[in-house]
C-alpha positions as a Markdown table, in Angstrom:
| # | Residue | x | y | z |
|---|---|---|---|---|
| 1 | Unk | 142.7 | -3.3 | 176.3 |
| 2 | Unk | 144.9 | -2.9 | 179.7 |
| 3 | Unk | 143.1 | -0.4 | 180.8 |
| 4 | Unk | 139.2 | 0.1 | 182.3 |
| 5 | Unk | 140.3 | 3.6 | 181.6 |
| 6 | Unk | 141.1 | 3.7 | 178.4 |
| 7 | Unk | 138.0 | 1.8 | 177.5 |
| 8 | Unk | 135.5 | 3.9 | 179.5 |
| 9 | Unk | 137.2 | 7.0 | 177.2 |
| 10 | Unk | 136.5 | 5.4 | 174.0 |
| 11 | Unk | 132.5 | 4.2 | 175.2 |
| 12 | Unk | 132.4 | 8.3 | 176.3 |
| 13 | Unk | 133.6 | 9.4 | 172.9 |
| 14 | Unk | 131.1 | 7.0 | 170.9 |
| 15 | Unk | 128.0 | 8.4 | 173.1 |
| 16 | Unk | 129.4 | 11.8 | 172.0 |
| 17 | Unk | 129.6 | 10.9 | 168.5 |
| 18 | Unk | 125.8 | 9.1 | 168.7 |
| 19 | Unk | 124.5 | 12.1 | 170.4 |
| 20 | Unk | 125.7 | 14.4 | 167.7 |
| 21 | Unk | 124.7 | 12.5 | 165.3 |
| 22 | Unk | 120.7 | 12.6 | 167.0 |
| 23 | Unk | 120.8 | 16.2 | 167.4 |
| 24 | Unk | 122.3 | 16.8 | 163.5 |
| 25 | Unk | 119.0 | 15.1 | 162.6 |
| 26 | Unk | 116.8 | 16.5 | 164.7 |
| 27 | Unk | 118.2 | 19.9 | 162.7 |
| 28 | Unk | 117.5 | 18.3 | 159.7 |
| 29 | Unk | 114.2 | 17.3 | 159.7 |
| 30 | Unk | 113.4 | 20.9 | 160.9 |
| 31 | Unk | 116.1 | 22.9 | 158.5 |
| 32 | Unk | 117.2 | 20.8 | 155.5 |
| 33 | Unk | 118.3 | 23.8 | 153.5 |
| 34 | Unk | 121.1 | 24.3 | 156.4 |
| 35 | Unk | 122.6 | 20.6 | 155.2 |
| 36 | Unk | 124.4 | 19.2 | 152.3 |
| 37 | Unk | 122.5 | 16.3 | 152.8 |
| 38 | Unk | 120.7 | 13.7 | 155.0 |
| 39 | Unk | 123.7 | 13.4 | 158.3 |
| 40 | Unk | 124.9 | 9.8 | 158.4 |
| 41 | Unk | 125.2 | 7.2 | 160.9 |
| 42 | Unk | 128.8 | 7.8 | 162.8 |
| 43 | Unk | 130.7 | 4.6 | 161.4 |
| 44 | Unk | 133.3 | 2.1 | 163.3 |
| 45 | Unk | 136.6 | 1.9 | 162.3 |
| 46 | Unk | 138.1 | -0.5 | 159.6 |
| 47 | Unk | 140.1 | -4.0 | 161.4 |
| 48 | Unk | 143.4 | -2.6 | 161.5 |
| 49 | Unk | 142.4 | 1.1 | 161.2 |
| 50 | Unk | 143.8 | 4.4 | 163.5 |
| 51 | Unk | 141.3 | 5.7 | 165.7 |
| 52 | Unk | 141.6 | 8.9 | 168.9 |
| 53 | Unk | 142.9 | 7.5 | 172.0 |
| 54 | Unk | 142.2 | 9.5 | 175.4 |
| 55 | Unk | 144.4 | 8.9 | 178.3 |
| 56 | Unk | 142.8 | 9.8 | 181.7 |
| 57 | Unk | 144.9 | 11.8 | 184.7 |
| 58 | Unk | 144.9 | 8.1 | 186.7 |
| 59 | Unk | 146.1 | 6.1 | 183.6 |
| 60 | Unk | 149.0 | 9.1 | 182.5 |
| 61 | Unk | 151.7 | 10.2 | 184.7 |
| 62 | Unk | 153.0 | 13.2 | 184.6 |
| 63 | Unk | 156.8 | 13.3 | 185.0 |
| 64 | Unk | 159.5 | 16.0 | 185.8 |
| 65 | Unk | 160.5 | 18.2 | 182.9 |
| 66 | Unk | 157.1 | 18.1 | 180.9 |
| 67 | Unk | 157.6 | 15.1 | 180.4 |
| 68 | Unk | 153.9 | 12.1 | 180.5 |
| 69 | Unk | 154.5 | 8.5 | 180.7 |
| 70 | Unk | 151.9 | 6.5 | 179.6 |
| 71 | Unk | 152.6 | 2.9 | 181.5 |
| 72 | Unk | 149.7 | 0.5 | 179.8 |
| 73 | Unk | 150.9 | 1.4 | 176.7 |
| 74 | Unk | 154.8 | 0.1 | 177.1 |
| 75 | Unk | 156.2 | 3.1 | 178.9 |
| 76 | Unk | 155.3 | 5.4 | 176.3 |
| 77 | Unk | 156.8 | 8.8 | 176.6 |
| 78 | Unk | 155.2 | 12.4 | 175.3 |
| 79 | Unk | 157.4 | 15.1 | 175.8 |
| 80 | Unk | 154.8 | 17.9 | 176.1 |
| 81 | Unk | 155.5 | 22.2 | 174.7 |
| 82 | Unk | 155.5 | 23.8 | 178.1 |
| 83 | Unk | 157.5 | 22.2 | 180.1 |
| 84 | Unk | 156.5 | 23.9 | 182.7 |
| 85 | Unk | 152.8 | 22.5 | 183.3 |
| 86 | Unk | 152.1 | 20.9 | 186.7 |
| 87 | Unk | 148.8 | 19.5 | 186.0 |
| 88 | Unk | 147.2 | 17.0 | 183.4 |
| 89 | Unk | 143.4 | 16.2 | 182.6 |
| 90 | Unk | 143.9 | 14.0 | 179.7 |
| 91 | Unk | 146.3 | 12.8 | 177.1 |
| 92 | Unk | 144.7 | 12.6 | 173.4 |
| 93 | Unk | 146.6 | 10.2 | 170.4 |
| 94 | Unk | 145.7 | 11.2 | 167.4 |
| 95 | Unk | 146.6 | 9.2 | 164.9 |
| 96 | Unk | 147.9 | 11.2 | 162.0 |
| 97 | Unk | 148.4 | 9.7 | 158.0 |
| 98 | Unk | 152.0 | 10.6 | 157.2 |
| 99 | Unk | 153.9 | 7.6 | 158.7 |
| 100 | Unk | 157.4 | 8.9 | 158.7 |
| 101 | Unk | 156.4 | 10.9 | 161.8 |
């Protein structure tokens, strides 16, 4: 990881998932009619496997012509819709299964 950012986002979003997770069970054990079944355990990712990745204001830059350049990960470039947006609060990857994208 090059970033402290980067993995302070992906600690915030596994404290969101475990917290979730606490309060879908907490609606279990009072309602289980409402569920499917029992909620599971929020898992980790396979070795190798895509997960979210959420790029902070002080990590992403945002560039002239809507354009963000993420510099810990090589230079990336995102060419955002509007074009005209002036501000950023975060920049989410999400990785997607069709691979000629």
């Amino acid at each position: 990881m090059k970033s402290v950012h980067l993995a302070q986002q992906i600690l915030k979003l596994v404290i969101q998932n475990m917290t979730s997770w606490k309060k879908a069970v907490k609606a279990y054990k009072k309602n289980p009619g409402k569920f499917t079944g029992r909620p599971k355990l929020p898992k980790y990712r396979n070795k190798g496997g895509k997960s979210i990745v959420i790029v902070d204001n002080q990590t992403a830059k945002l560039r002239s012509n809507g354009i963000v350049e993420i510099p810990v990960m090589n230079n990336l470039k995102i060419k955002l819709q509007h074009q005209d947006t002036t501000k950023i609060q975060q920049v989410r990857i999400i990785p997607k299964n069709n691979p000629s994208l």
